[in-house]
Residue frames as qw, qx, qy, qz and C-alpha x, y, z in Angstrom:
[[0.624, 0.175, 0.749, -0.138, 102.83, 124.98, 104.14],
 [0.138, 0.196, -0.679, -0.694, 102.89, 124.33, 100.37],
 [0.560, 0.369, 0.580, -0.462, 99.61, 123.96, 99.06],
 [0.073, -0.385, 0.657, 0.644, 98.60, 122.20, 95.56],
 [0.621, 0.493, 0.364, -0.488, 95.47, 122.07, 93.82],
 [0.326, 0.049, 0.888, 0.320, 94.74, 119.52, 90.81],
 [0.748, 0.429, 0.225, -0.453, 92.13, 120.06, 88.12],
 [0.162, 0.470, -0.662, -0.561, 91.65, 118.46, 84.79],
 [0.167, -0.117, 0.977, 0.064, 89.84, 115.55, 85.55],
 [0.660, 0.295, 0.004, -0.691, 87.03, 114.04, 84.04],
 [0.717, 0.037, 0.694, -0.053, 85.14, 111.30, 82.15],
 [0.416, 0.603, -0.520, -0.440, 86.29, 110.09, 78.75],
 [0.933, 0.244, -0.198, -0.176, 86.48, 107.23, 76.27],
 [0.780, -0.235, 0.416, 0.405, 89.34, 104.53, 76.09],
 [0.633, 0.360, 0.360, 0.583, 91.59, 106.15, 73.22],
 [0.059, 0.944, 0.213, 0.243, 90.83, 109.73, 74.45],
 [0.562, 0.285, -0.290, 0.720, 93.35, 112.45, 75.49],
 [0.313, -0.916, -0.253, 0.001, 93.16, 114.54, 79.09],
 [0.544, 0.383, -0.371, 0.648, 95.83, 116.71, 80.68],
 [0.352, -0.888, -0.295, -0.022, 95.66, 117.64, 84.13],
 [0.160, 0.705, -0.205, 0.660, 97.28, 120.65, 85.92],
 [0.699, -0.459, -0.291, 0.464, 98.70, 121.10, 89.32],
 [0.067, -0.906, -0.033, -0.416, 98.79, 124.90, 90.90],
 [0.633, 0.210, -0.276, 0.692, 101.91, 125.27, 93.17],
 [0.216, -0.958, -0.061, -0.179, 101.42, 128.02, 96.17],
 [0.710, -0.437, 0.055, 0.549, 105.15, 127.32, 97.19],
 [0.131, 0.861, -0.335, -0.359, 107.91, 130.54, 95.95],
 [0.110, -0.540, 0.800, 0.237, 110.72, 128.41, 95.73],
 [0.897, 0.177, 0.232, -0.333, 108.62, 126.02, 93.37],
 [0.600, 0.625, -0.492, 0.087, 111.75, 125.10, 91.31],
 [0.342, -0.477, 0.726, -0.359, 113.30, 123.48, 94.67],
 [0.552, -0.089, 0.800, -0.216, 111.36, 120.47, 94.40],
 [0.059, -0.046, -0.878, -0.473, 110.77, 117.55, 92.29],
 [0.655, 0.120, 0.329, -0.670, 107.11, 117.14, 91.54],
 [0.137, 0.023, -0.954, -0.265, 105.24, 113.89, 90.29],
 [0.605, -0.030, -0.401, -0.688, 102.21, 112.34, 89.69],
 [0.067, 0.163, -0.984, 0.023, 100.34, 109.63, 91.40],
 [0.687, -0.210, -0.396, -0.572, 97.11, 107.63, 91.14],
 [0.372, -0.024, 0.852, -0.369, 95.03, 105.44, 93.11],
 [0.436, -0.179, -0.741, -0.478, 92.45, 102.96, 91.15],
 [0.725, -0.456, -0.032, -0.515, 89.23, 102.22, 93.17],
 [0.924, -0.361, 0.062, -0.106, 90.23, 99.67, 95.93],
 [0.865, 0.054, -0.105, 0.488, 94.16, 99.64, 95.63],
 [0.583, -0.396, 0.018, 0.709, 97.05, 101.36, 96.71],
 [0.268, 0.926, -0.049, -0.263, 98.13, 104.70, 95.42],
 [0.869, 0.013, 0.331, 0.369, 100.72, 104.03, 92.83],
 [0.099, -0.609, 0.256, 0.744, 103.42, 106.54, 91.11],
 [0.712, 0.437, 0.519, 0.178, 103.30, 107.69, 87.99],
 [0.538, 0.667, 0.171, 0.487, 105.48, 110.23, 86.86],
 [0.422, -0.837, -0.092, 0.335, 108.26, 112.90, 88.10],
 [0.629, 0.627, 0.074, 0.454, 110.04, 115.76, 86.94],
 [0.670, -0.227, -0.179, 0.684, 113.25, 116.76, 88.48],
 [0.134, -0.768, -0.134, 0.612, 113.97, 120.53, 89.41],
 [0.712, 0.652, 0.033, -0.260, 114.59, 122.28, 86.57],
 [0.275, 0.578, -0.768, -0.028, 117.78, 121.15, 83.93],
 [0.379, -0.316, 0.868, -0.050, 116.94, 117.46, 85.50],
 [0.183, 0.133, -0.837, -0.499, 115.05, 114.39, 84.24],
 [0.704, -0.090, -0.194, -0.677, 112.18, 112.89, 83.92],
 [0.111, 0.135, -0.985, 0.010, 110.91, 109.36, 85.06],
 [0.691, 0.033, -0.127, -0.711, 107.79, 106.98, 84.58],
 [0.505, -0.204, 0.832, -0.102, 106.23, 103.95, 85.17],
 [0.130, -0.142, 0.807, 0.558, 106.34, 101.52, 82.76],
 [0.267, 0.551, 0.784, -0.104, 102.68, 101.45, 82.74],
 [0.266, 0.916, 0.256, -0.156, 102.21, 105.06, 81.21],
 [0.336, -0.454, 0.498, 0.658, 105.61, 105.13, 79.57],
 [0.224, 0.151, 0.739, 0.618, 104.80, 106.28, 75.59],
 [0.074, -0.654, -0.743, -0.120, 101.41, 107.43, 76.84],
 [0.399, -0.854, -0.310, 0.124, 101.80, 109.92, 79.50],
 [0.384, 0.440, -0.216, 0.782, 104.29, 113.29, 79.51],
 [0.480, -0.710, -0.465, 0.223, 105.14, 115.22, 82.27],
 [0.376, 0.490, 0.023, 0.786, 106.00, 118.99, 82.14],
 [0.224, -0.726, -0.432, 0.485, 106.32, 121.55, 84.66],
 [0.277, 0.766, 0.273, 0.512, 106.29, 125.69, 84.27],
 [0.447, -0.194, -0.344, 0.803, 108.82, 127.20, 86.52],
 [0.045, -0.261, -0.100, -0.959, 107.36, 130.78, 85.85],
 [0.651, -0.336, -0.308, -0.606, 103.77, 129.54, 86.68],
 [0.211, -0.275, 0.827, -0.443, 104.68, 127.12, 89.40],
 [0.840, 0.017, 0.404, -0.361, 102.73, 124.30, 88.03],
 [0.266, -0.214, 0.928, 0.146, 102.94, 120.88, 86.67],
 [0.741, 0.200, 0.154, -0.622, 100.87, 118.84, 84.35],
 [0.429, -0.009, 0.886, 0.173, 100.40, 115.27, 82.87],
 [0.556, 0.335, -0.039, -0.760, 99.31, 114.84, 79.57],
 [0.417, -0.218, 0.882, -0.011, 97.82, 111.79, 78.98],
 [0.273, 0.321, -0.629, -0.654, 97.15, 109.77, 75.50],
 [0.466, 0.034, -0.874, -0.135, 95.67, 106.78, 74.74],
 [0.396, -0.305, 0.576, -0.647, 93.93, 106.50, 78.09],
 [0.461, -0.074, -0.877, -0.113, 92.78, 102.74, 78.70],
 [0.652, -0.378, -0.653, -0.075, 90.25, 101.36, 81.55],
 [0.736, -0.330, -0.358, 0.471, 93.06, 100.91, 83.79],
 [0.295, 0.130, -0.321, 0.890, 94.00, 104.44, 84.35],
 [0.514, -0.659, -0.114, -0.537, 90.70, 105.54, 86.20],
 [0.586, -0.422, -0.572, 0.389, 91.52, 106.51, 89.61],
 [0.280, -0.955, -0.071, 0.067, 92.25, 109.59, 91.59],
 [0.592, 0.658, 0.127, 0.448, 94.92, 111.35, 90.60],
 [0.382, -0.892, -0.224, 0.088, 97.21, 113.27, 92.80],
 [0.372, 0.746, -0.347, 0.431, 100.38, 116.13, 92.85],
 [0.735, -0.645, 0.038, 0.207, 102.77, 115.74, 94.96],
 [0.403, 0.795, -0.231, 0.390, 106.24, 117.56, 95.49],
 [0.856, -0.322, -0.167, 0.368, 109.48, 116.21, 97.31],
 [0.163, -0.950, 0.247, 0.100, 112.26, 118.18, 98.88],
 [0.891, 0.036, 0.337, 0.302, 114.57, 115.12, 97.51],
 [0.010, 0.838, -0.219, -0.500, 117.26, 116.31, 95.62],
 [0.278, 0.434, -0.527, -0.676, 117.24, 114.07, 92.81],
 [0.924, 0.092, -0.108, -0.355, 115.29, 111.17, 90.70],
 [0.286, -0.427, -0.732, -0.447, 114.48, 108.16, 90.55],
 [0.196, -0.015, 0.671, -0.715, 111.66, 108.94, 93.99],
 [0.369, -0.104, -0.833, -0.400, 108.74, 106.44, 93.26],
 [0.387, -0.290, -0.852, 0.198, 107.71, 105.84, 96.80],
 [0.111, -0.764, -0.310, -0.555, 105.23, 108.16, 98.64],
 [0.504, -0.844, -0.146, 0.113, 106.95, 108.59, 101.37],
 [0.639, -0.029, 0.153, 0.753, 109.42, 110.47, 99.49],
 [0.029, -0.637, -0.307, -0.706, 107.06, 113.21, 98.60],
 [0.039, 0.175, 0.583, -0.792, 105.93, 116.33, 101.37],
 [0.325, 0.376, 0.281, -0.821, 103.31, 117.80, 100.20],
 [0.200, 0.395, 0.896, 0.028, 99.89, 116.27, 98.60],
 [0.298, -0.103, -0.224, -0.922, 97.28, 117.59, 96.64],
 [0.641, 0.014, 0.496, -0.585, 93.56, 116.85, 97.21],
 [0.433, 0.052, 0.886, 0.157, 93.27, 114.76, 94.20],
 [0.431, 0.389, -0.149, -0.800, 91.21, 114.66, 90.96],
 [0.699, 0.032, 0.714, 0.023, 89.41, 111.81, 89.48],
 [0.418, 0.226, -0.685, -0.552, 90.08, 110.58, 85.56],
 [0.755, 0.348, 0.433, -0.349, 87.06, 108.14, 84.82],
 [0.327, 0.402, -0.544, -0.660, 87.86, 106.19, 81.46],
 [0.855, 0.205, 0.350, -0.323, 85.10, 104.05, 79.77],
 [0.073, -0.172, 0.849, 0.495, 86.02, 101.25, 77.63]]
């Protein structure tokens, strides 16, 4: 069972920068794409960001395209988002997740196995 633990989150201004981090208990952590996804308070959980195994690509939604990088550390077996500019709209819960898929685009959450518990970003305008 791959297990994957989120920190980073927290409360911040509109215009501020956070980055969160995503711990990895799998060996073969290079096997799988990992990505980002949020839930806002009362809506769906919605993607935001995935980076292919290593040597692949990247991909975002247009909402946090320009804003938001995603980078992983094969050695360390984590992932992290670092996000810019942070507006309103990106408070929600915040969660890793890593597919056995075997290449991008993979957007939909039932493309992903394994779930972190989440972390919440809070941004005040």
């Amino acid at each position: 069972q791959v297990q994957l633990v989120e920190s980073g989150g927290g409360l911040v201004q509109a215009g501020a920068s956070l980055r969160l981090s995503c711990l990895s208990s799998e060996e073969f952590f290079n096997a799988y794409i990992m990505a980002w996804f949020r839930q806002p308070p009362g809506e769906e959980r919605e993607f935001v960001a995935a980076v292919s195994r290593p040597g692949g690509g990247f991909d975002y939604a247009d909402s946090v395209k320009g804003r938001f990088a995603i980078s992983r550390d094969n050695a360390k077996k984590m992932v992290f988002l670092q996000m810019n500019s942070l507006k309103a709209e990106d408070t929600a819960v915040y969660y890793c997740a890593a597919s056995s898929a075997r290449s991008l685009p993979r957007r939909r959450s039932d493309d992903y196995d394994y779930w972190g518990q989440g972390t919440q970003v809070t941004v005040s305008s």
